[in-house]
N, C-alpha and C positions, 0 to 999 in steps of 0.2 A: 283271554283275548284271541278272537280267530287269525288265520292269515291276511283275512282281508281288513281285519279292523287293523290290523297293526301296520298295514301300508298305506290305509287311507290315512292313516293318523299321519304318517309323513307325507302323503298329498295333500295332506291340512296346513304343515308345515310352509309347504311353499305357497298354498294360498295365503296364509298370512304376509309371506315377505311380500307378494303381488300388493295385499291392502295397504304393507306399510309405506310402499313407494308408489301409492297411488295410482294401482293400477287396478282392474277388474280383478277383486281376491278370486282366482281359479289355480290351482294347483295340479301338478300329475308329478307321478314317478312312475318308470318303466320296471318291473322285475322279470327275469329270466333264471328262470332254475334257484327261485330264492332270495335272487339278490338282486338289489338297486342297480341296473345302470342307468338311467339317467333319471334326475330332477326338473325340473322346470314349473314355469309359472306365466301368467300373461305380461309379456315386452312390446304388448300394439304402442301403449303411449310412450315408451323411451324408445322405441324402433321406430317410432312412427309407421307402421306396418298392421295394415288390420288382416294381415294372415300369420300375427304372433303371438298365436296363442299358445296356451299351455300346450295342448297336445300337440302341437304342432311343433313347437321345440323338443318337445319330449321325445316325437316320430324321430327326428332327425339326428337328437344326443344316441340314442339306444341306437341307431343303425350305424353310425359309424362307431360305438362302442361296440357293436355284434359285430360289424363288417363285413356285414347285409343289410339290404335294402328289406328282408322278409323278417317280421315279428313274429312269426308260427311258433315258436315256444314262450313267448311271451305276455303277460298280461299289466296292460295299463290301468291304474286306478288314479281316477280322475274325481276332481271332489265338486262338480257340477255336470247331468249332463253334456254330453259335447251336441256340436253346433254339427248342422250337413257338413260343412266343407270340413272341418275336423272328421266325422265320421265318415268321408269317401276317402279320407286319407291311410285314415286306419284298416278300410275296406283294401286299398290298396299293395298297405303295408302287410295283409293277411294277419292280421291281430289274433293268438289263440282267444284272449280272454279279455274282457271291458268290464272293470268296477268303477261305478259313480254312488257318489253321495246324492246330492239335491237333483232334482227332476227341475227340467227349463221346460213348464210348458207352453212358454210364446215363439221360442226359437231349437230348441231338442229335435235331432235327430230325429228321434221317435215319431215325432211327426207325421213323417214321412214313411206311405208303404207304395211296395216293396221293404226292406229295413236298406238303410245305405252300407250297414257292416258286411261285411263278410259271410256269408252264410256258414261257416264254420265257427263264427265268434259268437264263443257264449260270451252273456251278461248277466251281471250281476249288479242290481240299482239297491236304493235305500240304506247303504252304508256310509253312517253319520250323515245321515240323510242333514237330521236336524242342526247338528252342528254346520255341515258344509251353508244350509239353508241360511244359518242365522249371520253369518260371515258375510254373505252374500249381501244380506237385508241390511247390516248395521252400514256397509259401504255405499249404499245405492240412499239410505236413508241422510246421510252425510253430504250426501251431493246437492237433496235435495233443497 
């Protein structure tokens, strides 16, 4: 298992706690030099907050565990595409590194050129791609 399979599988992790509490399954963890600082997962529908998303908790756990505002050694692996306003976040936050699972392509970043990262942030997509994907489908399919 590479580095990035083994911390998407814990960005998997918390996307499931998202599906079990009924929220959009999307997960992230931050790692720096390694190791986990923060977890997180989407909180729009217990915050009532449609700026709570995963990465978006995630931004904010990992800077005040860094105790910086800057993620330059840091890489987020995220198990859906992110969203612009997630991605100007990251762009903000100066992200070394972006792993996603499933590709969004109604609402992805990607979307959008210019790219909204960082021009320093590599990426890295397609990691559990299909798993992230299938997570995604069984909850959206459940609503329906």
């Amino acid at each position: 298992m590479t580095q990035d399979e083994k911390f998407m599988y814990e960005a998997l992790k918390e996307a499931q706690k998202a599906f079990d509490a009924d929220e959009v399954p999307v997960g992230a963890v931050v790692v720096c030099e390694g190791k986990i600082i923060a977890r997180a997962y989407n909180l729009t529908e217990r915050l009532n907050d449609p700026t709570a998303h995963a990465e978006m908790q995630a931004i904010t756990m990992a800077a005040n565990s860094f105790g910086g505002k800057y993620l330059d050694k840091c890489t987020l692996y995220v198990t859906v595409e992110p969203c612009p306003m997630c991605a100007a976040a990251l762009n903000w936050a100066q992200l070394k590194k972006l792993v996603y699972g499933a590709d969004d392509p109604k609402r992805g970043y990607s979307l959008f050129s210019p790219s909204l990262l960082h021009p320093k942030c590599e990426v890295v997509s397609g990691v559990f791609a299909e798993e992230c994907g299938d997570l995604m489908k069984s909850f959206f399919k459940a609503k329906r």
